[in-house]
Each structure stands twice: as structure tokens, then as C-alpha cells.
ModelCIF file with pLDDT and N, C-alpha, C, O atoms, coordinates in Angstrom:
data_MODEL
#
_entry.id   MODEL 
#
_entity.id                         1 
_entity.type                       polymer 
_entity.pdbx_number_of_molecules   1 
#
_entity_poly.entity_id                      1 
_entity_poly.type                           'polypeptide(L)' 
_entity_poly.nstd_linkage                   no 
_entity_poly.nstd_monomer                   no 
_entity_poly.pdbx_seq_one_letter_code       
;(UNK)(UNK)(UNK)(UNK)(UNK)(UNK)(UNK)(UNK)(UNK)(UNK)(UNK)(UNK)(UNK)(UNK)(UNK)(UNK)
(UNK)(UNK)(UNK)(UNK)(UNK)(UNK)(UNK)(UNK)(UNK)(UNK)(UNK)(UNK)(UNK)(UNK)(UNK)(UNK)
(UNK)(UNK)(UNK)(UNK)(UNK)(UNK)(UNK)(UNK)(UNK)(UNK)(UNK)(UNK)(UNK)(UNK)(UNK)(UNK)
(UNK)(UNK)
;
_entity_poly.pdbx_seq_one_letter_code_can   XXXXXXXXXXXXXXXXXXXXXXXXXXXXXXXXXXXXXXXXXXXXXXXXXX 
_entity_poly.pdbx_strand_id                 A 
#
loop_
_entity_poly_seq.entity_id 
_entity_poly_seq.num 
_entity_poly_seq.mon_id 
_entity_poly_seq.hetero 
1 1  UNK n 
1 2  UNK n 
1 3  UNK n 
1 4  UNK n 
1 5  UNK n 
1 6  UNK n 
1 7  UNK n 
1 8  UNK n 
1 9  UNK n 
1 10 UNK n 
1 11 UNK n 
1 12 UNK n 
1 13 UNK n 
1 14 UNK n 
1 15 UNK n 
1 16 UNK n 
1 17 UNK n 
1 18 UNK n 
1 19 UNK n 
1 20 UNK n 
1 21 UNK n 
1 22 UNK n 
1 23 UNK n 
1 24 UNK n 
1 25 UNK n 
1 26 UNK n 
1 27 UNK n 
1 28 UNK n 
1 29 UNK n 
1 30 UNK n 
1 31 UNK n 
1 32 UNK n 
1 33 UNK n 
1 34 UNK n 
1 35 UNK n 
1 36 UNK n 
1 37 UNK n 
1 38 UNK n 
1 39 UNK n 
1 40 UNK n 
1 41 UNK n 
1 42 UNK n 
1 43 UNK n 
1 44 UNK n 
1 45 UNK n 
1 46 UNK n 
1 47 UNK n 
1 48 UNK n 
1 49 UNK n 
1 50 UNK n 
#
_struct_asym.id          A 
_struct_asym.entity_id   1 
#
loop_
_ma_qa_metric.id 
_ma_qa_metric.mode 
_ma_qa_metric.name 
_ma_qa_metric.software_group_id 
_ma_qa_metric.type 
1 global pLDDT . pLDDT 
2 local  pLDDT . pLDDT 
#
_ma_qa_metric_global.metric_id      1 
_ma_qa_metric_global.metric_value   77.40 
_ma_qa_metric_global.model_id       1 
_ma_qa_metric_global.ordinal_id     1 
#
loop_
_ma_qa_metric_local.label_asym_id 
_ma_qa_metric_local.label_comp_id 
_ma_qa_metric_local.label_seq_id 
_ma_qa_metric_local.metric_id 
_ma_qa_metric_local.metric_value 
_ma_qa_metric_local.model_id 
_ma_qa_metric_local.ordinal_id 
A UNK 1  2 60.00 1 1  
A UNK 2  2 69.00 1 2  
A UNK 3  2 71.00 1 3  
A UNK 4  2 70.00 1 4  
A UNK 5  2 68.00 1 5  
A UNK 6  2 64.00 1 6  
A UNK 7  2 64.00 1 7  
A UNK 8  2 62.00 1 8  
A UNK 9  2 61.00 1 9  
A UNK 10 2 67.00 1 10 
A UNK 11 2 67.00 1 11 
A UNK 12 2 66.00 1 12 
A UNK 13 2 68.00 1 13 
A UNK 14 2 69.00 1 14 
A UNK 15 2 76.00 1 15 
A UNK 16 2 74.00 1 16 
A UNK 17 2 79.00 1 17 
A UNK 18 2 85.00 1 18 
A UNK 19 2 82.00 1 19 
A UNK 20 2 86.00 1 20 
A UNK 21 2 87.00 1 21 
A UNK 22 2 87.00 1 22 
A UNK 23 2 83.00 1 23 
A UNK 24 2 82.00 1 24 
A UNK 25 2 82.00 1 25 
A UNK 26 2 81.00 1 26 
A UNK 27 2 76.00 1 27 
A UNK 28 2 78.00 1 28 
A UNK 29 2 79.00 1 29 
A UNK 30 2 74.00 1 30 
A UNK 31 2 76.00 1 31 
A UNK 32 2 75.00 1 32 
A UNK 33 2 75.00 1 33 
A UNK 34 2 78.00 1 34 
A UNK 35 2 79.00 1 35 
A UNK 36 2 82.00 1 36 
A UNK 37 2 84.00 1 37 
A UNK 38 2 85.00 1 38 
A UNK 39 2 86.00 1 39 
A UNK 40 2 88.00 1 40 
A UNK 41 2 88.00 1 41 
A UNK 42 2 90.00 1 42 
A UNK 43 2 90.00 1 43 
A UNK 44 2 90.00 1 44 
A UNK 45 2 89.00 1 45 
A UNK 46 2 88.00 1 46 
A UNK 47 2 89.00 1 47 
A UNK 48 2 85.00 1 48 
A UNK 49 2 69.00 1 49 
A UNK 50 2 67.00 1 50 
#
loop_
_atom_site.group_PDB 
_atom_site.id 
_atom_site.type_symbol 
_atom_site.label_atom_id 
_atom_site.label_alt_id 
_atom_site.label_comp_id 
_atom_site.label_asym_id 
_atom_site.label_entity_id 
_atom_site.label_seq_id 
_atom_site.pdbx_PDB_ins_code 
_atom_site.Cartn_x 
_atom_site.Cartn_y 
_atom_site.Cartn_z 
_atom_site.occupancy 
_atom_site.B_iso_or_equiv 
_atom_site.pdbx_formal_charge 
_atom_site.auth_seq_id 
_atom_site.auth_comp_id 
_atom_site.auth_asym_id 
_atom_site.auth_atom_id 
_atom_site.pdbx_PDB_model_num 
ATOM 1   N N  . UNK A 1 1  ? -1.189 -36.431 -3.140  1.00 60.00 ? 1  UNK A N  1 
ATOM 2   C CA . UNK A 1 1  ? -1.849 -36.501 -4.429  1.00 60.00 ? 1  UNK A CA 1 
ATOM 3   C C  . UNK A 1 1  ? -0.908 -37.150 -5.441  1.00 60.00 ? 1  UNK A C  1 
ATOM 4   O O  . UNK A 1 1  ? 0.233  -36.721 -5.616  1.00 60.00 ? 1  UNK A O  1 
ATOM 5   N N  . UNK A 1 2  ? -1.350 -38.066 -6.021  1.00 69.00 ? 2  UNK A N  1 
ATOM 6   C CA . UNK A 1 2  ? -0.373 -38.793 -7.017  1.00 69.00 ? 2  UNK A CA 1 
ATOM 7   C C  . UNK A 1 2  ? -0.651 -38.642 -8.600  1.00 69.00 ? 2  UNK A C  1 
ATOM 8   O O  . UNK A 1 2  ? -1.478 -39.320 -9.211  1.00 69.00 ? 2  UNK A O  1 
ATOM 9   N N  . UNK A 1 3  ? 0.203  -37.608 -9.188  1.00 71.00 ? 3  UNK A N  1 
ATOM 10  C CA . UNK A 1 3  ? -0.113 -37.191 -10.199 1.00 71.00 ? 3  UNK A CA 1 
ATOM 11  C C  . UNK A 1 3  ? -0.324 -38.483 -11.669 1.00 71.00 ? 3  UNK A C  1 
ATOM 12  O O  . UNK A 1 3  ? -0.267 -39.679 -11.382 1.00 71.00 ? 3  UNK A O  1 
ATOM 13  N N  . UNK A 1 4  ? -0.449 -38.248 -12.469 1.00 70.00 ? 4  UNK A N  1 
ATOM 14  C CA . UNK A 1 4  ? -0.866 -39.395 -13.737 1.00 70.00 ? 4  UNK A CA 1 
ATOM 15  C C  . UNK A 1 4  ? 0.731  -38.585 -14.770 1.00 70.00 ? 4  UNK A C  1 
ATOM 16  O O  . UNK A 1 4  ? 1.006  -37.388 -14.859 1.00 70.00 ? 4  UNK A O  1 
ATOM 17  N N  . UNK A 1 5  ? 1.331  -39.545 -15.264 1.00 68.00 ? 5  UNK A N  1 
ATOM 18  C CA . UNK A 1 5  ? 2.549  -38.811 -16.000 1.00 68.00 ? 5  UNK A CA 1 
ATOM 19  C C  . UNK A 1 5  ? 1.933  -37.793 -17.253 1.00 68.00 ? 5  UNK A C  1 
ATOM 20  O O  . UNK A 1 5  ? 0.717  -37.603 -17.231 1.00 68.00 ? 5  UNK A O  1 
ATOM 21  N N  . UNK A 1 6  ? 2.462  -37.364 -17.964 1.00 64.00 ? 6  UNK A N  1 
ATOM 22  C CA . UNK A 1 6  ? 2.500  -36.019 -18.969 1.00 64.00 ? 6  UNK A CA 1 
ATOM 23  C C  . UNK A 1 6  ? 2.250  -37.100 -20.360 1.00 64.00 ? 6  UNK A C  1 
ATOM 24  O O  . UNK A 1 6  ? 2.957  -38.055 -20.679 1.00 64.00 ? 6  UNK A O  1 
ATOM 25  N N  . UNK A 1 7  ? 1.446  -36.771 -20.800 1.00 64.00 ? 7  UNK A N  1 
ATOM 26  C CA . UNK A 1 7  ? 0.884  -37.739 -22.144 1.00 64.00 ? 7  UNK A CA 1 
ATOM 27  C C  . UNK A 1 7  ? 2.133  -37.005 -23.323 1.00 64.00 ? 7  UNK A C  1 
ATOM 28  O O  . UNK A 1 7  ? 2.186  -35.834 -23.700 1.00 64.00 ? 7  UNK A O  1 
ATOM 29  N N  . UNK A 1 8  ? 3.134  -38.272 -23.738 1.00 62.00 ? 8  UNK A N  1 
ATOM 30  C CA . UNK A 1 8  ? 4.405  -37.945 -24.385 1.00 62.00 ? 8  UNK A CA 1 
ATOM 31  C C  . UNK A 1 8  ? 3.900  -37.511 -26.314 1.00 62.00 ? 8  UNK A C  1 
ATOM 32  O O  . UNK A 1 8  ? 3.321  -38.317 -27.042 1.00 62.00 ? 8  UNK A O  1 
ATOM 33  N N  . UNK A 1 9  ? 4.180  -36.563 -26.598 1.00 61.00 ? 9  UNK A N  1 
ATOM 34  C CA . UNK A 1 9  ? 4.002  -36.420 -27.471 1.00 61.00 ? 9  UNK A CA 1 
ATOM 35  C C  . UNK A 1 9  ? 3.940  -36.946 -28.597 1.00 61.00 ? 9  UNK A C  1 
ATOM 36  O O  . UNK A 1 9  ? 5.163  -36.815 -28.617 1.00 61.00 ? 9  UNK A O  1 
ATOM 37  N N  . UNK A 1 10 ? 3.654  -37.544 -29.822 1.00 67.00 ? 10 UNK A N  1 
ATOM 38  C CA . UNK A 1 10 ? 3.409  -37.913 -30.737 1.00 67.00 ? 10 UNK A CA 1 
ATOM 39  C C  . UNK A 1 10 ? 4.884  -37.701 -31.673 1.00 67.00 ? 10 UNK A C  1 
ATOM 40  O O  . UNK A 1 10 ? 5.601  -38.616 -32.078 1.00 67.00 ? 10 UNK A O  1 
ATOM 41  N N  . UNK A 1 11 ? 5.085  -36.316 -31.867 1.00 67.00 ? 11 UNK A N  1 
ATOM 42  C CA . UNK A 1 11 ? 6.206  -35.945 -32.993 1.00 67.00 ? 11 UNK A CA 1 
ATOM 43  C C  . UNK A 1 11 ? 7.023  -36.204 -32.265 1.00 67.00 ? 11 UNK A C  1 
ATOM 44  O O  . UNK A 1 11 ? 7.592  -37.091 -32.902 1.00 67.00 ? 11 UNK A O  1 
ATOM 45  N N  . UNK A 1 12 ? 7.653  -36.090 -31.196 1.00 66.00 ? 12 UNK A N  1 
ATOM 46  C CA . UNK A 1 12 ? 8.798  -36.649 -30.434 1.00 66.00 ? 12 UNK A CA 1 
ATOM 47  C C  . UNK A 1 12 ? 9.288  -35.005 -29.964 1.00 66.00 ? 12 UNK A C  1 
ATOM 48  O O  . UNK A 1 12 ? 8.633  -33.987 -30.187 1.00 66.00 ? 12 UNK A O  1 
ATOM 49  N N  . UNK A 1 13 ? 10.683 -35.088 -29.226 1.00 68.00 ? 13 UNK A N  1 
ATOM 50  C CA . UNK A 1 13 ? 10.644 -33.993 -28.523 1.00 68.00 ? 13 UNK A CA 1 
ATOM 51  C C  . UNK A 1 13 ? 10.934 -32.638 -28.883 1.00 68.00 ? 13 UNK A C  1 
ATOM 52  O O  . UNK A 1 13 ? 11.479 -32.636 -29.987 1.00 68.00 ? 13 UNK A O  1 
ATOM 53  N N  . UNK A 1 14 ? 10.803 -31.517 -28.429 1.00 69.00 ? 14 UNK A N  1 
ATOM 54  C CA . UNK A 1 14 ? 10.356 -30.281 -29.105 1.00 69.00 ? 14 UNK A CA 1 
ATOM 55  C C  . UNK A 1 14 ? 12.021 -29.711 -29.659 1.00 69.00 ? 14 UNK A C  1 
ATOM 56  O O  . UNK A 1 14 ? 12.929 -29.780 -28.831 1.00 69.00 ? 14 UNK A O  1 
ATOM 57  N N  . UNK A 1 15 ? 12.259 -29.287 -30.758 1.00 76.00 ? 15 UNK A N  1 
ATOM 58  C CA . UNK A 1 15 ? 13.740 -28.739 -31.176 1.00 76.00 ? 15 UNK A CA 1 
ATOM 59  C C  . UNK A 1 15 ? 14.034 -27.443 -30.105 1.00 76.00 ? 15 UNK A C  1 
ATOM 60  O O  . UNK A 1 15 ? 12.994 -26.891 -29.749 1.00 76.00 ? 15 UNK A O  1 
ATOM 61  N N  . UNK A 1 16 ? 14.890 -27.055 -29.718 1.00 74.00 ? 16 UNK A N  1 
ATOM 62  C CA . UNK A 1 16 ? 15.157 -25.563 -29.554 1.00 74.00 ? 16 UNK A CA 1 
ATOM 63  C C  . UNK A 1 16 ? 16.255 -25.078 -30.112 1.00 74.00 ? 16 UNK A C  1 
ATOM 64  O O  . UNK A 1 16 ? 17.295 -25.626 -30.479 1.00 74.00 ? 16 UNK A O  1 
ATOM 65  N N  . UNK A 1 17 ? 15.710 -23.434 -30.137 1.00 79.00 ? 17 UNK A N  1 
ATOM 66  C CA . UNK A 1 17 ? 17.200 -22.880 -31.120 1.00 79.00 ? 17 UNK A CA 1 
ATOM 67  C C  . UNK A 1 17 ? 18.663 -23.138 -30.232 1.00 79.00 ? 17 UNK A C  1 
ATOM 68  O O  . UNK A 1 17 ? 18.783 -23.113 -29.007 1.00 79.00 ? 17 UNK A O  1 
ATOM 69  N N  . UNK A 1 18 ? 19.506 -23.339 -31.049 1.00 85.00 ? 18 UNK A N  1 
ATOM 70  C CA . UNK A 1 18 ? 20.914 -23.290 -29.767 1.00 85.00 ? 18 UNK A CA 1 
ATOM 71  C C  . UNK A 1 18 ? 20.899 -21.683 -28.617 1.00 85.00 ? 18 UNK A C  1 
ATOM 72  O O  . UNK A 1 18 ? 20.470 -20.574 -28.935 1.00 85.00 ? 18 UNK A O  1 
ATOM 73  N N  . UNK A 1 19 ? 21.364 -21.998 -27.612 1.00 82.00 ? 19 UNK A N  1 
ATOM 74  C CA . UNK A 1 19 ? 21.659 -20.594 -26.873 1.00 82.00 ? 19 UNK A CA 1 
ATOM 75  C C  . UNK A 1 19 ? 22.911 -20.013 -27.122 1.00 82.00 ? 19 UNK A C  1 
ATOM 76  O O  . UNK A 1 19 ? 23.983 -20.474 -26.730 1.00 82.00 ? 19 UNK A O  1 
ATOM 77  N N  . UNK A 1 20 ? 22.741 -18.901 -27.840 1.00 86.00 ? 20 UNK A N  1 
ATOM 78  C CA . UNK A 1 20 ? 23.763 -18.121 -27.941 1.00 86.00 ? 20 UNK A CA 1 
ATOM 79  C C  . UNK A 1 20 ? 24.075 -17.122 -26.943 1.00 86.00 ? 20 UNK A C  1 
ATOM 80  O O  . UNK A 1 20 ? 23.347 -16.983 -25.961 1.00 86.00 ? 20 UNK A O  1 
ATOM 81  N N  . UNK A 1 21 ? 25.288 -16.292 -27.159 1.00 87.00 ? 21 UNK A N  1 
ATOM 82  C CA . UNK A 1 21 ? 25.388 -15.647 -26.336 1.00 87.00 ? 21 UNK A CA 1 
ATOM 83  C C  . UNK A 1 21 ? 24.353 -14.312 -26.072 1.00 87.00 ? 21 UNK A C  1 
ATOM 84  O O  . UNK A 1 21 ? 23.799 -13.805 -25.097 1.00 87.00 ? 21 UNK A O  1 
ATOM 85  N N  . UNK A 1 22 ? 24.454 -13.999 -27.867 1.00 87.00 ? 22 UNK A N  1 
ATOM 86  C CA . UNK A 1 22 ? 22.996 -12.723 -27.944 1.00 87.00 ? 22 UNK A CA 1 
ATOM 87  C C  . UNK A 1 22 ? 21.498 -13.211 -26.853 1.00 87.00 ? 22 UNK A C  1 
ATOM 88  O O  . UNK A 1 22 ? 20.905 -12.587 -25.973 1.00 87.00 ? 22 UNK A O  1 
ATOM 89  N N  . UNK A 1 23 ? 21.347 -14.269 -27.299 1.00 83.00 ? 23 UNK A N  1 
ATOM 90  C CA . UNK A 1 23 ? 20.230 -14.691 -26.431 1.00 83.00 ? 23 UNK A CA 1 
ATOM 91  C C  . UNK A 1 23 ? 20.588 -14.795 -24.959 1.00 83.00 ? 23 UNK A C  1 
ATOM 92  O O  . UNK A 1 23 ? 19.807 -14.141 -24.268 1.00 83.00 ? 23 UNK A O  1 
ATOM 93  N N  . UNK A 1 24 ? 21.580 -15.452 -24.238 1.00 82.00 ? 24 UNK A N  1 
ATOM 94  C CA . UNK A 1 24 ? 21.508 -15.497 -23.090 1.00 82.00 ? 24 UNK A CA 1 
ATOM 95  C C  . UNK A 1 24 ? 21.595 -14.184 -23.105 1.00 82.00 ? 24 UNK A C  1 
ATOM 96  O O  . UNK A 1 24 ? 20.429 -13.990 -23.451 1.00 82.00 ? 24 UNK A O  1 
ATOM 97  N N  . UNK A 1 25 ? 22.016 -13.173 -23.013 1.00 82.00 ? 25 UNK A N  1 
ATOM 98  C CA . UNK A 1 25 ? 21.986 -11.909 -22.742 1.00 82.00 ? 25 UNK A CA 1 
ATOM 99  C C  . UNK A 1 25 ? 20.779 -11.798 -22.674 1.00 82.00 ? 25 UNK A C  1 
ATOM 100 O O  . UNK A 1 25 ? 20.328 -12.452 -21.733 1.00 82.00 ? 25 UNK A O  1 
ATOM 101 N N  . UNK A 1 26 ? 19.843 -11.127 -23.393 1.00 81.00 ? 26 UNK A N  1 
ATOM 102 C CA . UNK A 1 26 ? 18.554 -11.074 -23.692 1.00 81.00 ? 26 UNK A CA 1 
ATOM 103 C C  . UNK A 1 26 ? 17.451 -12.101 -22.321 1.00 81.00 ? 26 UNK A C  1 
ATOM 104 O O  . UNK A 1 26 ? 16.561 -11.575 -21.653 1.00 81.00 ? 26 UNK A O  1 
ATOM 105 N N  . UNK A 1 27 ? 17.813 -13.404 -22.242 1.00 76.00 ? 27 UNK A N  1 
ATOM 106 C CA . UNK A 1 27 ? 16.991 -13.764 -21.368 1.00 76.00 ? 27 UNK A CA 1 
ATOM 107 C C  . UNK A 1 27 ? 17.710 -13.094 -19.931 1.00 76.00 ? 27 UNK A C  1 
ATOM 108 O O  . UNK A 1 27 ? 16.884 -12.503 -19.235 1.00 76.00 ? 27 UNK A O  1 
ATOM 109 N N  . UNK A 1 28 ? 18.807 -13.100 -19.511 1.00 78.00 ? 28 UNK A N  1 
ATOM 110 C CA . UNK A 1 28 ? 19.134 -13.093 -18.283 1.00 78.00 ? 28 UNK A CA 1 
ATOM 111 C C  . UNK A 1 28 ? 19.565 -11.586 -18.129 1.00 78.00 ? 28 UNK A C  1 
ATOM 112 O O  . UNK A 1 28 ? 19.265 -11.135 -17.023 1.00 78.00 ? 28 UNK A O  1 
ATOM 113 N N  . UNK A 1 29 ? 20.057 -10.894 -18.786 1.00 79.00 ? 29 UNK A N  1 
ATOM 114 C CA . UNK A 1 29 ? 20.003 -9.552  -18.396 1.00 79.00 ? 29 UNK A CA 1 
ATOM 115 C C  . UNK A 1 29 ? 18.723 -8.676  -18.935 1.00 79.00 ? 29 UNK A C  1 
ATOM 116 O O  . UNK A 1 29 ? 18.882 -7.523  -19.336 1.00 79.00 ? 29 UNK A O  1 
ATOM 117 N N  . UNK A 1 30 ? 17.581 -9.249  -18.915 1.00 74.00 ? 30 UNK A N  1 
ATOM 118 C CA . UNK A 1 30 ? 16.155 -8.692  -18.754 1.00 74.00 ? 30 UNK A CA 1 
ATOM 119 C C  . UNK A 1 30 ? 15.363 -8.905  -17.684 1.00 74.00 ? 30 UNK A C  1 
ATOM 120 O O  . UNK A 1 30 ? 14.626 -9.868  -17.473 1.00 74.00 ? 30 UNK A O  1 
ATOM 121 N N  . UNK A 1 31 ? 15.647 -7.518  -16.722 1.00 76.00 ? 31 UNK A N  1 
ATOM 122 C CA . UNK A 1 31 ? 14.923 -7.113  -15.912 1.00 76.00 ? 31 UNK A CA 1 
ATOM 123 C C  . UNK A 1 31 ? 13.735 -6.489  -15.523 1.00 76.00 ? 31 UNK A C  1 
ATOM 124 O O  . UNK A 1 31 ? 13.384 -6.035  -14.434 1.00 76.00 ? 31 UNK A O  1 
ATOM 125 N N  . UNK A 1 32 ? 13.300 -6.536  -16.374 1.00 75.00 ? 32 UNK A N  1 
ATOM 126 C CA . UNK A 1 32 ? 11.889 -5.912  -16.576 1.00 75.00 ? 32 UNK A CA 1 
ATOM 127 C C  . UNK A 1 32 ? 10.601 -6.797  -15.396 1.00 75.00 ? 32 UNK A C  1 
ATOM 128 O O  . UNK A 1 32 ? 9.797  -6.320  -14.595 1.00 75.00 ? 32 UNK A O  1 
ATOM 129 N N  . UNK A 1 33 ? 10.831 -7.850  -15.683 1.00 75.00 ? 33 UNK A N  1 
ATOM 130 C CA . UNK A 1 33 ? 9.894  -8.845  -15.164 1.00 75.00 ? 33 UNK A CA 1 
ATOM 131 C C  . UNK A 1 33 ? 9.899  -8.954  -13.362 1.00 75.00 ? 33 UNK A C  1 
ATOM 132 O O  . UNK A 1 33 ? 8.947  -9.029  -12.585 1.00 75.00 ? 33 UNK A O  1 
ATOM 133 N N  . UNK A 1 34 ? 11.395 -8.925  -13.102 1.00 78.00 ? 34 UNK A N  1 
ATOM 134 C CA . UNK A 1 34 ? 11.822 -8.919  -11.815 1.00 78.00 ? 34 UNK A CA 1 
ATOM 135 C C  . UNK A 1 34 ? 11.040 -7.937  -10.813 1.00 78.00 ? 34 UNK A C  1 
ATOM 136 O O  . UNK A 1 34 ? 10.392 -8.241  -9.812  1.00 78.00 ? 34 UNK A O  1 
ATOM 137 N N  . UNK A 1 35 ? 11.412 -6.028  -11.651 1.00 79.00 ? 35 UNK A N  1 
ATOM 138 C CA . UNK A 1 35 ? 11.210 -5.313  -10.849 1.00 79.00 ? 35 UNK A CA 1 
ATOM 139 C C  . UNK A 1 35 ? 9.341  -5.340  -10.683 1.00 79.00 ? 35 UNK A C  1 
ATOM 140 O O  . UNK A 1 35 ? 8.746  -4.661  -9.846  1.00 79.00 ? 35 UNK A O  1 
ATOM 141 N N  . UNK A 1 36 ? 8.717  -6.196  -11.594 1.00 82.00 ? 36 UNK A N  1 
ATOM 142 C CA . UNK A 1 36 ? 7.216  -5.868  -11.084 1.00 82.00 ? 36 UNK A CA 1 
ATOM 143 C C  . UNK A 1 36 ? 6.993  -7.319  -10.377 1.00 82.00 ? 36 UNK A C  1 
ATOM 144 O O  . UNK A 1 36 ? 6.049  -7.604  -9.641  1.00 82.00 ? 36 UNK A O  1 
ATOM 145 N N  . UNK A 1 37 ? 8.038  -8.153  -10.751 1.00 84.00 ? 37 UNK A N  1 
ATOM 146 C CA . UNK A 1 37 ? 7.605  -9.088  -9.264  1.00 84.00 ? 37 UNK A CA 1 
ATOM 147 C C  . UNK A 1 37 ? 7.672  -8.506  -8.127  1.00 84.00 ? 37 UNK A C  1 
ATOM 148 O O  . UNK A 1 37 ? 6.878  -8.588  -7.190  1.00 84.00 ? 37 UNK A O  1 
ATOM 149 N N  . UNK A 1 38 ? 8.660  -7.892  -8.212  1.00 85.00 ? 38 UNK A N  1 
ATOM 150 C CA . UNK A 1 38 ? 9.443  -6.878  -6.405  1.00 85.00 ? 38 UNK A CA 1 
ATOM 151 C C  . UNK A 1 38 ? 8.698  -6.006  -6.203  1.00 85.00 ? 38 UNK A C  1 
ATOM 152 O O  . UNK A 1 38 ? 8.860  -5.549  -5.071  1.00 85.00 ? 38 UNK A O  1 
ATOM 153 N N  . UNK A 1 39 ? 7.541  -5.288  -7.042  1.00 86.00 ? 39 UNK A N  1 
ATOM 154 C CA . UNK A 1 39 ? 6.686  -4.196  -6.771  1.00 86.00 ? 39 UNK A CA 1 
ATOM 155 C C  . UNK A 1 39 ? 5.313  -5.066  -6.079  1.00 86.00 ? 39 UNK A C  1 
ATOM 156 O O  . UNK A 1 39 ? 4.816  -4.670  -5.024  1.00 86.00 ? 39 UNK A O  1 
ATOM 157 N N  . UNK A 1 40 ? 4.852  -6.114  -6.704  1.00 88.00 ? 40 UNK A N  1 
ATOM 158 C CA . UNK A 1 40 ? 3.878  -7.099  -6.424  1.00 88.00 ? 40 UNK A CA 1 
ATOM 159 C C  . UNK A 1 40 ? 4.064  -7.731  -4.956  1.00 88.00 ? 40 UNK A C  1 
ATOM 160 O O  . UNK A 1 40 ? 3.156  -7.753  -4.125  1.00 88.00 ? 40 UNK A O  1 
ATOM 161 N N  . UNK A 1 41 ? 5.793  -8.414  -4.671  1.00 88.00 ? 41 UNK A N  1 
ATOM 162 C CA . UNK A 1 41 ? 5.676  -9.131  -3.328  1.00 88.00 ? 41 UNK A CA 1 
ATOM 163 C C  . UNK A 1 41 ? 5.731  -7.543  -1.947  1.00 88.00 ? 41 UNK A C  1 
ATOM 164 O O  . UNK A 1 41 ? 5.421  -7.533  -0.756  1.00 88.00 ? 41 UNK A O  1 
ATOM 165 N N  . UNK A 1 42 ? 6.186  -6.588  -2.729  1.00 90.00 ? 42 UNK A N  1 
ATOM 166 C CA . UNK A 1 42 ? 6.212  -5.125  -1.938  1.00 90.00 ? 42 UNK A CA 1 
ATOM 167 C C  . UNK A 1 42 ? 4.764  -4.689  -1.156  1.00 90.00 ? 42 UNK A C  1 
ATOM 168 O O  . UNK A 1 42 ? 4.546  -4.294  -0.010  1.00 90.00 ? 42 UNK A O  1 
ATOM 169 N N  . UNK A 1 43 ? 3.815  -4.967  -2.406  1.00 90.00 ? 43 UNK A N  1 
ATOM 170 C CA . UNK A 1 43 ? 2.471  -4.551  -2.455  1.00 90.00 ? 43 UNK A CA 1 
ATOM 171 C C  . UNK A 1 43 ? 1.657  -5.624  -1.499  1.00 90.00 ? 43 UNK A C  1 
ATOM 172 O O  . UNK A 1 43 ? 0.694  -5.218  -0.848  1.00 90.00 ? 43 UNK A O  1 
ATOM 173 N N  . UNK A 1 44 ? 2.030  -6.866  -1.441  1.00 90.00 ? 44 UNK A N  1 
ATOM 174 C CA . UNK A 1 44 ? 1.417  -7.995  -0.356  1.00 90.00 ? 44 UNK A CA 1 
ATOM 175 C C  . UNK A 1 44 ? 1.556  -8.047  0.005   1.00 90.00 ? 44 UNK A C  1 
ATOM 176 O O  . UNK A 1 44 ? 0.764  -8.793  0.580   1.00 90.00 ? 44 UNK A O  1 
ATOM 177 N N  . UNK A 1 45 ? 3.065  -7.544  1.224   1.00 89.00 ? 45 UNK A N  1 
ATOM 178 C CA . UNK A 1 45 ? 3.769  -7.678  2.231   1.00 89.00 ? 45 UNK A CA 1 
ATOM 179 C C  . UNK A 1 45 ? 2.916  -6.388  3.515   1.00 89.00 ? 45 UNK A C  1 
ATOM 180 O O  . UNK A 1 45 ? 2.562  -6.394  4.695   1.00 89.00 ? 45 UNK A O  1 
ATOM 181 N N  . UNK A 1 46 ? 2.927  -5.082  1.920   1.00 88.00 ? 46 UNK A N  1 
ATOM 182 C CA . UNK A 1 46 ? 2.039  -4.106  2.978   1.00 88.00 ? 46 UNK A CA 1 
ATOM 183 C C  . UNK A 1 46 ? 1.096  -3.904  3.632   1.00 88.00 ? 46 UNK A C  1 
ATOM 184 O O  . UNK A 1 46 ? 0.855  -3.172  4.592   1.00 88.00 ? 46 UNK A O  1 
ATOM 185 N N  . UNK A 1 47 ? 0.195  -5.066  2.679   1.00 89.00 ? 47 UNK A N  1 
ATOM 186 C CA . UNK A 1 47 ? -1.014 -5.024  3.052   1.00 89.00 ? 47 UNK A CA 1 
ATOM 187 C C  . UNK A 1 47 ? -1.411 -6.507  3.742   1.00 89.00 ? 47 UNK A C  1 
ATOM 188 O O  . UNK A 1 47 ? -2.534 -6.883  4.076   1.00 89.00 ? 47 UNK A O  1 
ATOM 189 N N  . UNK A 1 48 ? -0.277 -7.148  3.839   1.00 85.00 ? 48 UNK A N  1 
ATOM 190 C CA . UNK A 1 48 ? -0.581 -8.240  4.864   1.00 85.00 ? 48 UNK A CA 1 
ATOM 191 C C  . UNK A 1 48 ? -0.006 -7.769  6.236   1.00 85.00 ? 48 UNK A C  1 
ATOM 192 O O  . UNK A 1 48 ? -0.027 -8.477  7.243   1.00 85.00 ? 48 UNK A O  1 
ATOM 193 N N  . UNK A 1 49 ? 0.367  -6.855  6.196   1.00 69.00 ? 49 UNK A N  1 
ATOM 194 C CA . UNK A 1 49 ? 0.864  -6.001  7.357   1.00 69.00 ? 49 UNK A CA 1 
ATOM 195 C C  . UNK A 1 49 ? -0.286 -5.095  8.313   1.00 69.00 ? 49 UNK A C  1 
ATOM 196 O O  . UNK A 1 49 ? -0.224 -4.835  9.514   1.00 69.00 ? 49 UNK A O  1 
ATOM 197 N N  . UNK A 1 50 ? -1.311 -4.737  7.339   1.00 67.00 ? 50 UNK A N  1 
ATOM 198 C CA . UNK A 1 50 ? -2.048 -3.857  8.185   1.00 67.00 ? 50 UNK A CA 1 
ATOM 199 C C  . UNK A 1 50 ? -3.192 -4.820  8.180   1.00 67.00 ? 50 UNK A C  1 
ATOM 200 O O  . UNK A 1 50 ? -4.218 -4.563  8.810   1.00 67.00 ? 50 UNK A O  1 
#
């Protein structure tokens, strides 16, 4: 399948805040998200099992 490119924006490209350290913390030592992926691939594994 040969995709068509990403229609480039108008205003030009998007700012982001700098990464600080407060923030990397915040994104990468937040685990929250992980453990209900690991409960989810837990939950498909069991039941692709029986």
C-alpha cells in the first residue's frame, strides 16, 4: 500500500515546551499506563489460551 505524504501544515512546525528534567520525570517515571497495558496483554494471552 503506498501511502500519499502528510498534508504540511500551513503555520509551519508545531513549538514544544523545552524538556526539562521535572518533565522527563513525569513522562518516564509514570507508570500508570504500563501496568494496564500488562493487565490487558495478561487478559489476551488467557483467553487466547483456552
Amino acid at each position: 500500500m503506498i501511502r500519499s505524504p502528510r498534508p504540511v501544515s500551513k503555520r509551519g512546525p508545531v513549538d514544544l515546551p523545552p524538556l526539562t528534567s521535572a518533565r522527563a520525570g513525569a513522562l518516564f517515571l509514570d507508570e500508570r499506563g504500563a501496568a494496564t497495558a500488562e493487565y490487558a496483554i495478561a487478559t489476551m494471552a488467557a483467553v487466547a489460551h483456552f
